[in-house]
N, C-alpha and C positions, 0 to 999 in steps of 0.2 A: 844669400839670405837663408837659404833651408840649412846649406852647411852650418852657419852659427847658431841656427834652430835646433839641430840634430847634437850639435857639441853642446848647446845650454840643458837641453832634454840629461843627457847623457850624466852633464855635472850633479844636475838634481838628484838623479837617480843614487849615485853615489855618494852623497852626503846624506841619504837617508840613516836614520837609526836605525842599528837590527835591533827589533822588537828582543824585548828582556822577557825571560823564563821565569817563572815564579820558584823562590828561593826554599828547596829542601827542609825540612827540620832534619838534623845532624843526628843519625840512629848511636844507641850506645858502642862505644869501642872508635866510633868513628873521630879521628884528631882534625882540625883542620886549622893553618894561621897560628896566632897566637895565642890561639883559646887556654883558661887554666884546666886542666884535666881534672875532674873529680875520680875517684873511686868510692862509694857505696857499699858499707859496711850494716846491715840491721836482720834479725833474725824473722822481722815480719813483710811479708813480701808486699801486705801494701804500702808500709810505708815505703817501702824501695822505690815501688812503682809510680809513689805521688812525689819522691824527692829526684826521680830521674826525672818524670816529664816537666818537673819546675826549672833546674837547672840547664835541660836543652832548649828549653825556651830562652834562655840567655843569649845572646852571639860572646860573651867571651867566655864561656865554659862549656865544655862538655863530658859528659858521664863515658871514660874508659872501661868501667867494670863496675859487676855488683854479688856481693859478697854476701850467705845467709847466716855464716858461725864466723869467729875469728881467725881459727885454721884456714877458712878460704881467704879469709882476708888477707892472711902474710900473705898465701901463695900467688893472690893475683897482684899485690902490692909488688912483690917479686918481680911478677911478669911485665906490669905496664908502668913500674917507675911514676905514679900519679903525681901530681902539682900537691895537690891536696885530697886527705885523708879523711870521710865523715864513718866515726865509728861509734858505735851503738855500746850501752857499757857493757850490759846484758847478754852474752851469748852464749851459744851450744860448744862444746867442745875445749872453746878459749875464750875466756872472758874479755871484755875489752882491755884490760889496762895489760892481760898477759899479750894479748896482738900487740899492743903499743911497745910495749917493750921488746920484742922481736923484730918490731920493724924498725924499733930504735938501732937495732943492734946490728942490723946490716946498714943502717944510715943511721949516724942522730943528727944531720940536717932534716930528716921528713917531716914535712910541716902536716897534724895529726888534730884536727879537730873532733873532741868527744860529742856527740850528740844523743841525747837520754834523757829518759824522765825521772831519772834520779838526783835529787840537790843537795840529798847531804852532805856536811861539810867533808866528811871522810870519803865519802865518792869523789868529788869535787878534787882534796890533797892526792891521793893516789893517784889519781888522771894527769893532774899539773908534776906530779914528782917522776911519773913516769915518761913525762916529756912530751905531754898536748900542748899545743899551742893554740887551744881555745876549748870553750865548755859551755854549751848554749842547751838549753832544754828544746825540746820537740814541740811545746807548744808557744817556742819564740816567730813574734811574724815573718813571715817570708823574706822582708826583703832585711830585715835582722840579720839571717841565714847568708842569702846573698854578699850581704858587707863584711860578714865574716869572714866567709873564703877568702874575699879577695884580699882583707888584711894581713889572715892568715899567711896566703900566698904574695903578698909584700914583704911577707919579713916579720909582720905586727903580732903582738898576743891579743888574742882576742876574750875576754871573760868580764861576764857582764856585771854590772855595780853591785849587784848584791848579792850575786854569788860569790866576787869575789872579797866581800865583807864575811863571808862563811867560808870560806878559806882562810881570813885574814886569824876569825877568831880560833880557825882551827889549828894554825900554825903558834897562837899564842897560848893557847891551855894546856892541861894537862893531857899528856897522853898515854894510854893505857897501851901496858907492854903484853907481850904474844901472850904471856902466860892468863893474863887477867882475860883478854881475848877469847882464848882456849874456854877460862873457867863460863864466860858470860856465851858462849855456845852453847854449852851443854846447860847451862840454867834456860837456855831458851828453849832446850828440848822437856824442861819438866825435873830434873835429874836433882837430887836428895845434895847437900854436902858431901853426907859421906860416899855416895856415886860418883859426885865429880870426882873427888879424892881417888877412887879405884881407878877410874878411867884412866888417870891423868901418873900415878901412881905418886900420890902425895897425901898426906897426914891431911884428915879432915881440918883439923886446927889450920894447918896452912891453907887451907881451901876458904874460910873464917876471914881468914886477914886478905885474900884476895877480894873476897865480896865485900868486904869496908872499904878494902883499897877504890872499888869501882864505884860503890854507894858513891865517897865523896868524890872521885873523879866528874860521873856525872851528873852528881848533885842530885844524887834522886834517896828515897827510902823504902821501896820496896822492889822484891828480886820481879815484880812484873813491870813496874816502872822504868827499872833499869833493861830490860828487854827493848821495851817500846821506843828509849832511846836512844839507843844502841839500832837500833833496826833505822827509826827514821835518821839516823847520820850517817847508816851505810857500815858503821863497825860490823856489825854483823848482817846476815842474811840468811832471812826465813824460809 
């Protein structure tokens, strides 16, 4: 009787649970399973810091690397191979759409989501031509953000309804060539006709028919009007 006491003791003891250790949050760089990897691309360190500890809250993603200018950005793209790519359009060094397209260019599978508080339609065409595979503003909800990536990282394009209606109309209009570009910079610096003309080294007359050309391009009638629209589409920058 004690023997089958001692062997029952013995069973129980062994089918006990080993008590569970409470579960890490996963530090940046760290991969673990089949998490999608982000990399973190923005020139303002808090946002970096409010978009890592969002996405390590996840169990299926974690944050490889975080990047303050574009230049860091290829390089640590380079290094960690990310799932997916959150890049800021605005930076030091290389702008977003010039990152994108260097990371394009060691891979055009990299699946590159733009993140920015720019919506004009010309921010918008330059990110998608330069081969994003989504364009969500900064002040899209969180779990927005979330279902992004992961569509992203399925394969999906991700770009939301009415951004991609400002896209839609910016691939259907008229679009102004470098030179009109060129003239509508220097009108946004102050600069006479005949200044642009010297800059640019072209006959004030031709400088004339460039600024009609843009009047009706963007439908506006005066050279401050044409500024202000040009800046909120992103043609140019102030």
């Amino acid at each position: 009787m004690t023997s089958r006491r001692k062997k029952a003791a013995r069973f129980k003891k062994s089918a006990k649970k080993p008590k569970s250790t409470p579960k890490k949050a996963p530090k940046v760089g760290e991969v673990k399973g089949s998490r999608i990897t982000v990399l973190i691309a923005d020139d303002h360190s808090v946002v970096r810091e409010g978009l890592v500890s969002l996405i390590t809250r996840k169990t299926d993603m974690t944050v490889v690397g975080e990047a303050g200018n574009g230049r860091e950005a290829v390089d640590l793209w380079k290094q960690h191979h990310p799932d997916v790519t959150l890049l800021d359009l605005r930076m030091p060094e290389l702008d977003g759409v010039g990152a994108l397209k260097e990371i394009r260019g060691n891979d055009e599978k990299a699946r590159i989501i733009v993140l920015t508080t720019f919506d004009g339609d010309e921010d918008i065409y330059r990110a998608i031509q330069a081969g994003a595979k989504g364009y969500l503003l900064k002040d899209a909800p969180r779990e927005a953000l979330m279902d992004c990536i992961r569509r992203v990282h399925g394969g999906e394009t991700c770009v939301p309804v009415h951004l991609a209606a400002k896209l839609a109309q910016r691939v259907s209009g008229e679009t102004l060539s470098e030179r009109e570009i060129d003239v509508l910079k220097l009108m946004a610096l102050g600069k006479s006709n005949k200044e642009i003309g010297s800059a640019l080294f072209i006959s004030e007359g031709t400088v004339k028919s460039h600024v009609k050309s843009i009047f009706a391009k963007l439908n506006v009638i005066s050279r401050t009007e044409a500024v202000a629209n040009a800046t909120r589409r992103g043609l140019i920058q102030l």
